[in-house]
Every structure is written in C-alpha cells, then in structure tokens.
NUZALO-139387 format. One record per residue (C-alpha): x, y, z. Coordinates in steps of 0.05 Angstrom, whole numbers. Example, Ala and Ser with C-alpha at 12.3 -4.5 7.8 and 13.67 -1.06 7.14 Angstrom:
2
<<246; -90; 156>> <<273; -21; 143>> 
END
This chain:
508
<<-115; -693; 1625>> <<-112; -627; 1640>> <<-38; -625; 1647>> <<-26; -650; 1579>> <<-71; -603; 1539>> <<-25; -546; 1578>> <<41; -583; 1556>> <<14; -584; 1487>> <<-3; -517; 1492>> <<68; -495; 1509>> <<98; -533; 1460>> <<71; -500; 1409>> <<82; -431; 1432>> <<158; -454; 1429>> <<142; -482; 1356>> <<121; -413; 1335>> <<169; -360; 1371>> <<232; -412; 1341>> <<204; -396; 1273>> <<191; -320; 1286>> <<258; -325; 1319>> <<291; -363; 1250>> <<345; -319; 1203>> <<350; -359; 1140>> <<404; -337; 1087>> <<352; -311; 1044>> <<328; -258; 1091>> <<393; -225; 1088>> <<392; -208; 1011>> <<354; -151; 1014>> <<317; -145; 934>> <<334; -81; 914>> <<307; -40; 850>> <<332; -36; 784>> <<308; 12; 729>> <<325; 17; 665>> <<310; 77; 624>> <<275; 77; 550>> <<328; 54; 491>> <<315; 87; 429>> <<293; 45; 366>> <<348; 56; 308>> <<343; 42; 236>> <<417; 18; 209>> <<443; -2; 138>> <<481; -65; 144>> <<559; -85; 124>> <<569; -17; 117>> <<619; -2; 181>> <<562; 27; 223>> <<550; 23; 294>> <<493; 18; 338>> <<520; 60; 402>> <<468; 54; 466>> <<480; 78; 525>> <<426; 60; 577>> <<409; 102; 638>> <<405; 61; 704>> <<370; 82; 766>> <<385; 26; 825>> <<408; 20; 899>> <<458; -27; 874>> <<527; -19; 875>> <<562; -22; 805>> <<598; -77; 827>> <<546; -121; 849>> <<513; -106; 778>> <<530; -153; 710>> <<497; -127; 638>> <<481; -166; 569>> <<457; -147; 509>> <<420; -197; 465>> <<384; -193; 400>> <<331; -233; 367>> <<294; -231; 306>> <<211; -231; 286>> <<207; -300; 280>> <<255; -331; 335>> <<215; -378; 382>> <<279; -401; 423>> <<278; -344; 481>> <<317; -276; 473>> <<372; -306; 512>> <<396; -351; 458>> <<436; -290; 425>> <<476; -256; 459>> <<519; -200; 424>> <<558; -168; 487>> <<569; -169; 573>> <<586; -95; 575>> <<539; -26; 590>> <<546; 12; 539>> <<548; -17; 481>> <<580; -8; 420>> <<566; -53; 369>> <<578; -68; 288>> <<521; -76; 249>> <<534; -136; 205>> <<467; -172; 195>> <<412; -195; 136>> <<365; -148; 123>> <<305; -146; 174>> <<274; -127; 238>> <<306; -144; 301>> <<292; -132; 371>> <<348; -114; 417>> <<345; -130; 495>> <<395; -104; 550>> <<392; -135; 611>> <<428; -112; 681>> <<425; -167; 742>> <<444; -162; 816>> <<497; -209; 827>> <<474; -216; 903>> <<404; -246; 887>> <<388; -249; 825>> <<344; -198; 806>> <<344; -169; 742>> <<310; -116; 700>> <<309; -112; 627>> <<286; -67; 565>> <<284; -69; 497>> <<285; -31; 431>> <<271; -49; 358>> <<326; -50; 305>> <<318; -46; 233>> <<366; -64; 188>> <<372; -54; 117>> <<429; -61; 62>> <<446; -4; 23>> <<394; -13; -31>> <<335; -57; 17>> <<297; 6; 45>> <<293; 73; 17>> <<274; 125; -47>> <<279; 94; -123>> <<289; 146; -165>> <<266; 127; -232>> <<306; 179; -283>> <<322; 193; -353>> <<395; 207; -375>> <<424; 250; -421>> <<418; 207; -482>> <<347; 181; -467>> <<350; 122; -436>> <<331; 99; -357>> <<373; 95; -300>> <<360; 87; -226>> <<389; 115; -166>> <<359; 105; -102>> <<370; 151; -29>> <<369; 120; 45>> <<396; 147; 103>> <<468; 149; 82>> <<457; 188; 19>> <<448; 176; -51>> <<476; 121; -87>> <<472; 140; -167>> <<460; 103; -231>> <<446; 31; -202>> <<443; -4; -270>> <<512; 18; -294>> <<546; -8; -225>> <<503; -70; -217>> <<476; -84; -289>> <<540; -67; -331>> <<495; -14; -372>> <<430; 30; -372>> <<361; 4; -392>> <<349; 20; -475>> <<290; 71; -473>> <<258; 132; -437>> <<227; 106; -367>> <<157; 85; -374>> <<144; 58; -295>> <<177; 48; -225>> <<135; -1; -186>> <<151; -54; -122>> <<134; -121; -121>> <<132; -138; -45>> <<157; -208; -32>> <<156; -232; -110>> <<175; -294; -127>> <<223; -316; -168>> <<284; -361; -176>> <<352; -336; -150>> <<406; -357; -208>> <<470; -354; -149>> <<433; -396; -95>> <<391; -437; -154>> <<337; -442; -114>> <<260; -414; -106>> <<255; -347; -62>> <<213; -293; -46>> <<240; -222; -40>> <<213; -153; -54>> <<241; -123; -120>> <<237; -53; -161>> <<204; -68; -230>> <<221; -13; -287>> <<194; -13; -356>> <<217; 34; -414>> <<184; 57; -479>> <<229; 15; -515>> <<189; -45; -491>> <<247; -67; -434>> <<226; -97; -369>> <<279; -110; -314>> <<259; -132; -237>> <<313; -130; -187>> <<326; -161; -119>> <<330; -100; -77>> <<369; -131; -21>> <<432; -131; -73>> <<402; -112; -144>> <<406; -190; -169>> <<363; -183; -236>> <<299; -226; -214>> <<271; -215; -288>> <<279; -189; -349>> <<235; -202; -413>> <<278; -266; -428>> <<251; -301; -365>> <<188; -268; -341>> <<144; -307; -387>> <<160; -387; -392>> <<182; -364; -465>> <<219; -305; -485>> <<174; -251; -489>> <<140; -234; -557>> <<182; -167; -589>> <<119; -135; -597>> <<91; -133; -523>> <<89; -72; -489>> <<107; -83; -413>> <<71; -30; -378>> <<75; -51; -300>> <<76; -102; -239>> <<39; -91; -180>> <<29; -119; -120>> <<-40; -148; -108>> <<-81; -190; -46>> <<-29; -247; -48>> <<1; -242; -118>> <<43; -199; -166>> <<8; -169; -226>> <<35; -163; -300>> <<-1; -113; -345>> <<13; -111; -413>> <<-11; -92; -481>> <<-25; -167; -491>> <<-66; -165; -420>> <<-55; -188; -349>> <<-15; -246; -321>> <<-2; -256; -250>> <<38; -303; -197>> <<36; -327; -133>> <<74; -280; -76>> <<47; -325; -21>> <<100; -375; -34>> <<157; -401; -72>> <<144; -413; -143>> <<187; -399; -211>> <<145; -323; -210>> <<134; -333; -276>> <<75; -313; -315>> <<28; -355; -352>> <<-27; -345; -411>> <<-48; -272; -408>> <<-124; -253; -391>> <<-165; -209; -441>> <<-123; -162; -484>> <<-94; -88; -474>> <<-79; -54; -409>> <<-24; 1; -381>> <<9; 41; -322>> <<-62; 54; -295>> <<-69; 14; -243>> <<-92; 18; -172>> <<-132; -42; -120>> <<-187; -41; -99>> <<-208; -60; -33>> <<-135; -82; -10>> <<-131; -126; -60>> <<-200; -174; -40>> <<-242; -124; -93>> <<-186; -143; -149>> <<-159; -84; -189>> <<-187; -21; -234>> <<-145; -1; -296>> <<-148; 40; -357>> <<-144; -8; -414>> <<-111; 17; -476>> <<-133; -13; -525>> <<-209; -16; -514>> <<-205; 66; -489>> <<-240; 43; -424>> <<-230; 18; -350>> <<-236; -38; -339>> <<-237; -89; -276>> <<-199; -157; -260>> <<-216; -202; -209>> <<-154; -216; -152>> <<-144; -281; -183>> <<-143; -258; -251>> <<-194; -306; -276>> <<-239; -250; -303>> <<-237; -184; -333>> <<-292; -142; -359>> <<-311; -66; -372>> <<-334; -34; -326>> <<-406; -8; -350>> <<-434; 58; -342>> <<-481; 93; -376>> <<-452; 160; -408>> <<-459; 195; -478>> <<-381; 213; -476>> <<-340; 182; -530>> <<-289; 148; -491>> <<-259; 119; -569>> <<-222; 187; -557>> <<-189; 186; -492>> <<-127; 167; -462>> <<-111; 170; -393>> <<-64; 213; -355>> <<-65; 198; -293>> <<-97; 153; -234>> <<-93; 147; -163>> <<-127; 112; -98>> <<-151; 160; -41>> <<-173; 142; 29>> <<-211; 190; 75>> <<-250; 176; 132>> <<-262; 111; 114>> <<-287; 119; 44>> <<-239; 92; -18>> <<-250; 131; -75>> <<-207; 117; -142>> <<-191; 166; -193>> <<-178; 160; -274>> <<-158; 228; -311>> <<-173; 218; -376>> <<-165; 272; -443>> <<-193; 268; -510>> <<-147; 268; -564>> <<-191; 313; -611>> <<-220; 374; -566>> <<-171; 367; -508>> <<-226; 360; -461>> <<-211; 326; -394>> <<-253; 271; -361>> <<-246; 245; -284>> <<-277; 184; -269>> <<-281; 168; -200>> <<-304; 102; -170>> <<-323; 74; -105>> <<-317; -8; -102>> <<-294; -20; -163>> <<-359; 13; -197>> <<-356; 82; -233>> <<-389; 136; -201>> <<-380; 184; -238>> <<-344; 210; -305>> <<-338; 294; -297>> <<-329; 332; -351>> <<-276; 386; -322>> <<-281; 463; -334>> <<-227; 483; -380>> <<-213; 538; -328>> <<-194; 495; -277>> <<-120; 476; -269>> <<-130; 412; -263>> <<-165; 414; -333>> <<-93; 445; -354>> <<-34; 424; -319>> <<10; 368; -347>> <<33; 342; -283>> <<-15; 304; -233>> <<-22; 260; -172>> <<-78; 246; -126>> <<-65; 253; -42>> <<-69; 183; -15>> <<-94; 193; 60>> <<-110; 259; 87>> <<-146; 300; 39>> <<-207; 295; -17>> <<-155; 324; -66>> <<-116; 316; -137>> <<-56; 354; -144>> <<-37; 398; -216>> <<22; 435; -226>> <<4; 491; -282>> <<48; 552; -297>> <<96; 516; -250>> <<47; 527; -197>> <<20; 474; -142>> <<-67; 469; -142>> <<-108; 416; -110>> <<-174; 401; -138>> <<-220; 370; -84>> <<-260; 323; -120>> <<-318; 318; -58>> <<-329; 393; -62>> <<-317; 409; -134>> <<-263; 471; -122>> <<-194; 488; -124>> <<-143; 521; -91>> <<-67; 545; -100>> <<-19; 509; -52>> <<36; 555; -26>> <<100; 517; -24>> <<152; 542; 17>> <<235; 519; 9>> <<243; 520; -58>> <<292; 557; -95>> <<286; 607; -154>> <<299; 593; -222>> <<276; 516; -217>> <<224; 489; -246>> <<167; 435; -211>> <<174; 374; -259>> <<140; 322; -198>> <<88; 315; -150>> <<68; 261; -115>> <<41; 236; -48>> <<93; 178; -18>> <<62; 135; 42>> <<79; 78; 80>> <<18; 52; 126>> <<26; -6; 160>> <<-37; -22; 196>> <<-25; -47; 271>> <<-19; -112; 253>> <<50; -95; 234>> <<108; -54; 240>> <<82; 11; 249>> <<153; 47; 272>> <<170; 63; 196>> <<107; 98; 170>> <<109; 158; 145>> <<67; 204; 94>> <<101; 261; 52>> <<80; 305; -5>> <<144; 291; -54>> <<161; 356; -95>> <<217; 348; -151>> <<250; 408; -186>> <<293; 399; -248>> <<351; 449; -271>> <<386; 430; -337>> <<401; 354; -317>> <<394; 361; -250>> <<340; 349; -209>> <<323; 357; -135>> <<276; 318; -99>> <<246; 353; -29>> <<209; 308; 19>> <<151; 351; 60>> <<105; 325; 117>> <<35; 337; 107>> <<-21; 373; 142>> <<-96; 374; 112>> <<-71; 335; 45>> <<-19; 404; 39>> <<60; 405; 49>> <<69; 435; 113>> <<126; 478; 129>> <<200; 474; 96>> <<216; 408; 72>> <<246; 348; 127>> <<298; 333; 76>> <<328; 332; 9>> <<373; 305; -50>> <<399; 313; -116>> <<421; 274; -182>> <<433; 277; -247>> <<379; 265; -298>> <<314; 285; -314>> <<268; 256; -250>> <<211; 212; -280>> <<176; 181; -214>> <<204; 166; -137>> <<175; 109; -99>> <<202; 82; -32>> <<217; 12; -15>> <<208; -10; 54>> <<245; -82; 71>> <<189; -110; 115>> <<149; -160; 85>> <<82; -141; 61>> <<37; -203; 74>> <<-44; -215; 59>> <<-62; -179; 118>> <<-23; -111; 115>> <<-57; -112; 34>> <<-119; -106; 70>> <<-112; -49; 108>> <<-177; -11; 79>> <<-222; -68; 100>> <<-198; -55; 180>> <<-206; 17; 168>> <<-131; 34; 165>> <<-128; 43; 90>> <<-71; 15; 43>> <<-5; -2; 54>> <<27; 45; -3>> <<11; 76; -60>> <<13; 52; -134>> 
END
C-alpha cells in the first residue's frame, strides 16, 4: 500500500513540472503597450471643402510595422457599435467633411498585428452647414426694410433674404428670435419635421421663420395660422418654451407642439394683446412673463397656454401710461430674477419691475439721475452679475438692481469716432445633461458708422467685458439685435436648466 501512495506521489510531481515545463504559442506574444495621445474636439461647417486634419501622437514598444490604424465615426444616437463606420485605415488622417448637421464622435484606433491588442481614443466633432450654428444679425438696410446676415467660423455671409428669399422683408426689424426644434411641414420633402429656425418680424406686420440648416421658409403669415393671417395682426415674437413654440401677438398667444411632429401651426389665440417682452420663467415649467400691450401691464401665461392673467400687485403707479422698453431674465447664485423696464409716456418717468417666480416683487421708480433712467439702449446680464446694462452719452453703465447703484464700464478695443448702437449679453448654457463643449457667455458690443456696423464679441468677468474683444465682424446696415444659433437640439430637459441649478439654456 505503501508503494502505491509513493507512485502516486511521483506521478504527480511529473504532472506538475510538464506543465511548469509547457511553452504554448501564446506565451511568446509578449502584450506590449499602446498609448494614444488626446485628439482635439473640432467644430467644422459641412459641404464646404473643409478638412478635419488629426494627427495622433503614439507612444508604444511596437514596431510601426506590426501596428494597423482606423478611424471611425458615429453619431449621438447610433446604437450599432463605433465600428460600424469606418471613414479611413491610415494615421494621420485627412479627411472631407461632408455630413448633415450634428454632433459626431470620432474614434481612432491603432492595433498590434501580433496579438491583438489595441488602444483607442476619441474626440467630438461638430458639424454645422454654413447657416446651422452661429450669429443672426438682424439689420436694417438703407431703404428701411430687414435683412439678415449671419457670422460662423468662416466669416460672414450677408443679406440672407436676397440670396435665399429672392428679396428683403417689407418693414424696419421688429424681432430676431430661435425656435429650437419647431415644427413644421417641409414643402421639398412634403413631410412633418422638426428643426430649429430664426423667426423675424417687422413693423410692417411681416413674419418669416426659416429652416436654419438651409434657410427653407418654415412660415410666413400665409401658413402660420390654419388661415391666412388677419392684415391687422401685429406679429411680435416666437419663443421657445418647456416643450413648445410660443406666438405672441397683438391678438394674444398661440402655441405648438416642439416635442413632436405636427403641422406647427397655431390655433385660436389666448386672451388679447401681447409683444417682444417676453422671457420664461422657471425653464419653461413656471410658463412665461410678458408685457402686454394692450392692457399696459404684465401679465403671465401658463406653459400650456390654457390661461393668462395679470399679474396683481398692489401699487398707486398708473401703469395706463407705460410702455415697456426693455426686459430680460438674470440668474445668480441660484436666484432667477426677471426684469421689465417700463416709461411713462406723459412725465418720462422710468419703472423696473422685477419679479421672482413669476410674481412681481417689486415696481421701482428710478432716479432720473441714474443712467439707466436715461439711456435709450438696454440689456440685462444673463449669468454672472446682479446687473442691467445702459448706454447714455455713448457710454457703457450697469445698474445693479440687488444693491441699488451704478457704475461706468470701461470698454477697451473700440475705435474712435463710432458710436455704441448695441449691448447685449449672448449665452449658450447647456447644463451637463448635454453638450457642454459649445458654451460660451459674451458681452456683445455693436458700433455703427454711417451704414456700417461692427459687432465685437468680449468674454466676461463679474457681469463686465473683460479685456479686448475675442473677435469681430462687420456689415452693412444699421445693426438691430444679434442672437446665436447653436445646431444641437434643445429638448425638455436642457429648458430646465434653472430647476437643476444650472440656469437657462439662452437668452430671449
């Protein structure tokens, strides 16, 4: 017995040095290291001959010719691996942008051809056609009537409805707004679609919306309404609400669905009067705040424009007189305050109402002394300062509105012998739900010479331009109002940035 519990014994010490002793194939592919270094994220306009050029650096004990390399790309809502496209086998890559408007992520990949390993990284592309992303410039021409030209990375492109409308829009501007992901029915295709626009209205009562992917006209007054629009209504603005597009007119508010395909058109109107006064409240869930004006008062609408009602507050001023100048939406540690600037059309007095939740806090009688009490061209600051800007003897002042004083604003970069004809505070915020890689926030200062104007784009520090301006561009025209378009698509939860504590998405 003995003997055999030895034997066994042995036996397995031969069972274990043979597979200590054993050299499979795999042992001899020794699994290197690959790294790949960061590749920068690029913005590109589309169809337009440009190139994204990357040219990744490697670090790996590799030779080069046991390496192989492929770039793929994918967009947001691809659910079939990144794999699926790939674009080129090469390192550095070189490649035409010819692609729909959107965001796109781009992965290069470099494998050992001895084993298999591979290491990858990736970089975000977004891609834009030449009128998709960038500044509208709402302007007046010569003769008095509205034209558009709008600036993106490869300069400006000038008078958009002569080249894509066949003429300019009758009347002096009124409004530039966006209506992200509006709905409406696209006349080439002949189908329902949702697509962010550019809606202008003029003082001769004209509305246009256009597709801002190629300027198709979306709507005009013909088509908005489900019958041609009366030739008295006044179109004031469209705005972009929770989860649907706004109408305000003198015959009241309308609204449609942006959360799906419909027609976009706009149904019976709610309660009577309205204008370009408009800013959200609460992202959109708290409705909206506007000056109404016809009843001389603001007023509130619910975000699914089933009810509308003064808002009530208990003040000896005779609002009969007013009419409002200006408005705007600011959020500051937390805390959304909204602003109406209102002026009474018999002793040129100037009111501000400010509210907090849709609910007036207060309506301030202004000094006379102050600027703000003076100056015919104001805008509020949108995210990093308790302040509403005046211009006044061609002058910059910001009246903070917590503290009750004012101050002059130095502005550095501008030239002599021009004179400030816009101010305005130009945001995009996306929360971190989204796409944060485009924000941006920039005091926007416009100058006008004769009929030329000059628009310069500053950064901001303390709700103040800081420093010499990051860029800037001139037309012709008399500048009227600049607002950017961004292509991503705005959806119920970016709207609602100021409920997560992020604050809105863009301004009014």
């Amino acid at each position: 017995m003995k003997k055999y519990i030895i034997l066994s014994m042995l036996f397995t010490l031969f069972g274990l040095v043979s597979c200590y002793d054993d050299d499979s194939s795999l042992g001899t592919k020794d699994v290197g290291d690959i790294t790949i270094g960061p590749l920068e994220d690029a913005s590109i306009i589309s169809y337009s001959g440009n190139k994204l050029i990357r040219e990744p650096e490697i670090e790996t004990t590799y030779p080069d010719d046991q390496l192989t390399y492929a770039w793929y790309i994918y967009k947001e809502d691809q659910d079939k691996g990144f794999r699926t496209n790939k674009i080129d086998s090469v390192k550095n890559l070189s490649y035409e942008v010819n692609l729909p408007a959107g965001s796109y992520t781009i992965i290069f990949e470099a494998t050992a051809t001895t084993n298999g390993y591979a290491a990858t990284a990736e970089m975000k592309l977004a891609v834009s056609t030449t009128f998709s992303q960038g500044f509208y410039i709402l302007k007046e021409t010569e003769d008095g009537n509205t034209e558009l030209d709008v600036y993106t990375q490869n300069g400006l492109v000038s008078d958009l409805f002569a080249t894509t409308q066949g003429e300019v829009l009758p009347g002096s501007p009124r409004n530039l707004s966006v209506g992200y992901s509006q709905a409406f029915i696209d006349t080439e295709e002949n189908k329902m679609v949702n697509a962010n626009t550019v809606c202008i209205t003029t003082e001769q009562n004209k509305l246009v919306c256009l597709r801002t992917v190629d300027m198709l006209k979306a709507f005009d007054n013909s088509n908005l309404l489900f019958e041609e629009m009366d030739a008295d209504e006044e179109p004031y603005c469209m705005v972009r609400s929770l989860a649907s597009i706004f109408y305000f007119s003198n015959k009241g508010i309308r609204f449609s669905s942006a959360s799906s395909e419909n027609s976009g058109k706009m149904g019976f109107p709610l309660d009577n009067g309205g204008s370009k006064h408009v800013q959200i409240v609460d992202g959109g869930f708290g409705g909206h705040v506007y000056w109404n004006n016809t009843k001389h008062r603001v007023m509130t609408v619910d975000y699914n424009c089933v009810a509308a009602s003064e808002i009530e507050y208990n003040t000896e001023i005779n609002q009969d007189n007013l009419e409002c100048l200006s408005s705007g939406l600011n959020y500051v540690g937390g805390a959304e305050t909204i602003y109406f600037l209102c002026q009474d059309k018999v002793s040129g007095t100037r009111y501000l109402y400010l509210l907090s939740g849709g609910a007036i806090l207060e309506i301030r009688p202004l000094n006379s002394a102050l600027h703000l009490a003076q100056g015919d061209i104001i805008a509020g600051n949108g995210l990093t300062g308790t302040f509403i800007y005046s211009v006044h003897n061609n002058k910059l002042y910001a009246y903070n509105f917590d503290a009750e004083t004012e101050i002059e604003i130095p502005v550095t970069g501008l030239p002599t012998g021009e004179t400030i004809s816009y101010v305005f505070n130009l945001y995009w915020n996306m929360g971190p739900f989204g796409d944060t890689s485009l924000n941006f926030d920039h005091i926007v200062i416009g100058t006008q010479k004769e009929n030329t104007y000059t628009v310069y784009l500053y950064n901001i520090r303390g709700g103040q331009p800081y420093g010499t301006p990051i860029d800037q561009f001139s037309g012709e025209g008399k500048l009227k109002s600049v607002r950017y378009v961004c292509q991503l698509v705005v959806d119920i939860t970016a709207m609602m940035g100021p409920l997560y504590g992020y604050g809105p998405c863009f301004p009014y």
